[in-house]
Phi, psi and omega in degrees: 000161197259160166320146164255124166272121194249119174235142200292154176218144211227110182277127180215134181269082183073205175296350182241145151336089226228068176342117152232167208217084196072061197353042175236223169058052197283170180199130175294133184233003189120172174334142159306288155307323156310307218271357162270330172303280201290343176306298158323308195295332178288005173066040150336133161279342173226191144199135180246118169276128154251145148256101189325329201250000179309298197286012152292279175307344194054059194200163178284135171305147174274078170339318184297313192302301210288312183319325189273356171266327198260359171272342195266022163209187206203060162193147176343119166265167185202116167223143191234166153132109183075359177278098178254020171198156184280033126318309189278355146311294184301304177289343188268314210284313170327305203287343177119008179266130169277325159253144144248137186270121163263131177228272197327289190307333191266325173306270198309307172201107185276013169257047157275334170310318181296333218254293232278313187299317196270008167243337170251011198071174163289350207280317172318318196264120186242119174306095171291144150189105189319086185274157184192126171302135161246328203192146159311115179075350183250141182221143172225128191302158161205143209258196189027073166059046175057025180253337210250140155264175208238329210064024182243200170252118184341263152014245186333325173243040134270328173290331176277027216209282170332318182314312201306322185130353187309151166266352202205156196238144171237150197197116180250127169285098179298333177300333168264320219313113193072004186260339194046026186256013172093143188325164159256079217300333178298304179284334163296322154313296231291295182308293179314331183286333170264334173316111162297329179254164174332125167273117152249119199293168186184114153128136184093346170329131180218013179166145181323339178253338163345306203304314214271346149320283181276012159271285190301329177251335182238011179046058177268130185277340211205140168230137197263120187228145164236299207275311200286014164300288219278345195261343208064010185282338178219129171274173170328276170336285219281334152308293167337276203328285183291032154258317187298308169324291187300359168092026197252122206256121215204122166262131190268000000 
């Protein structure tokens, strides 16, 4: 089995790092770039930058900002937020980002997924999605920072978003989001039973054995924490350790 990689991720607002709670309620937590530094150092296997309000505002990620986050670290970055042309691809790869996540623009028009995997490979494009329960087992993506509904079904648009070529699934629960109340273990099975490519979870770790949870039970390849990161309640180090105790297979 491959390493479960576990990465921190930093929702970013205007110049700061931002918590949000159902990806609303922000409350400022720090540097951008401090706080990716010290993630790296701390043996992050990635990091995923978002800037939460761009395709909300309809506007471009701040290229400068994202460049002073990607010279201070030397592990995958993943940025998402506001990218609607493979210009604006091009320009996040330029700025030091290795992957990019789409969700709103991909919603809206998804055979731009085909255009962006035949010009940067799949491996470069990663399928954001923002979920929300509608029904037992039903999920409906939402787009402009978990605020706009889509009318679709999850399930249903990661498989036509796979058709597409995507490499990677990145899949935020709003419902946890910031609740620390534990993965939402249904909808990551739901994705994870069928996914060819890496799934990564994301909203609600709220403790070590949460994490060790939606891996072992819902088969998440990758887990994406923010608040108990970002709070100091669990380090980098000491999850590792203890996923590893438990037979979860993690480069220390």
């Amino acid at each position: 089995m491959n390493n479960v990689r576990i990465i921190p991720r930093l929702d970013i607002k205007g110049p700061n790092v931002v918590k949000p709670v159902h990806t609303e309620a922000l409350r400022v937590v720090g540097n951008p770039a401090e706080m990716a530094e010290a993630y790296y150092k701390a043996g992050a296997d990635e990091i995923i930058y978002l800037d939460i309000v761009a395709s909300l505002y309809q506007r471009n990620l701040d290229f400068d900002l994202l460049k002073s986050v990607s010279e201070k670290i030397f592990v995958p970055l993943t940025v998402g937020g506001g990218i609607r042309s493979i210009h604006d691809i091009s320009n996040a790869l330029r700025a030091g980002a290795d992957k990019v996540a789409i969700n709103t623009y991909a919603v809206q028009h998804p055979e731009f997924l085909v255009e962006a995997v035949q010009t940067f490979g799949s491996q470069c494009i990663v399928l954001y999605v923002e979920a929300k329960r509608v029904a037992l087992g039903r999920w409906e993506p939402y787009t402009d920072g978990g605020r706009e509904r889509t009318g679709l079904d999850v399930v249903a648009w990661v498989k036509e978003a796979l058709s597409k070529g995507v490499g990677e699934i990145l899949l935020t629960s709003i419902d946890r989001d910031g609740t620390r109340l534990g993965f939402e273990l249904d909808l990551v099975q739901a994705i994870t039973s069928f996914s060819p490519v890496p799934v990564i979870a994301h909203g609600g770790a709220g403790s070590v054995d949460s994490v060790k949870e939606v891996i072992k039970n819902a088969k998440a390849d990758a887990v994406a924490i923010s608040s108990i990161f970002h709070y100091n309640e669990v380090s980098v180090k000491n999850l590792k350790v203890s996923l590893q105790r438990a037979d979860i297979s993690v480069r220390i």
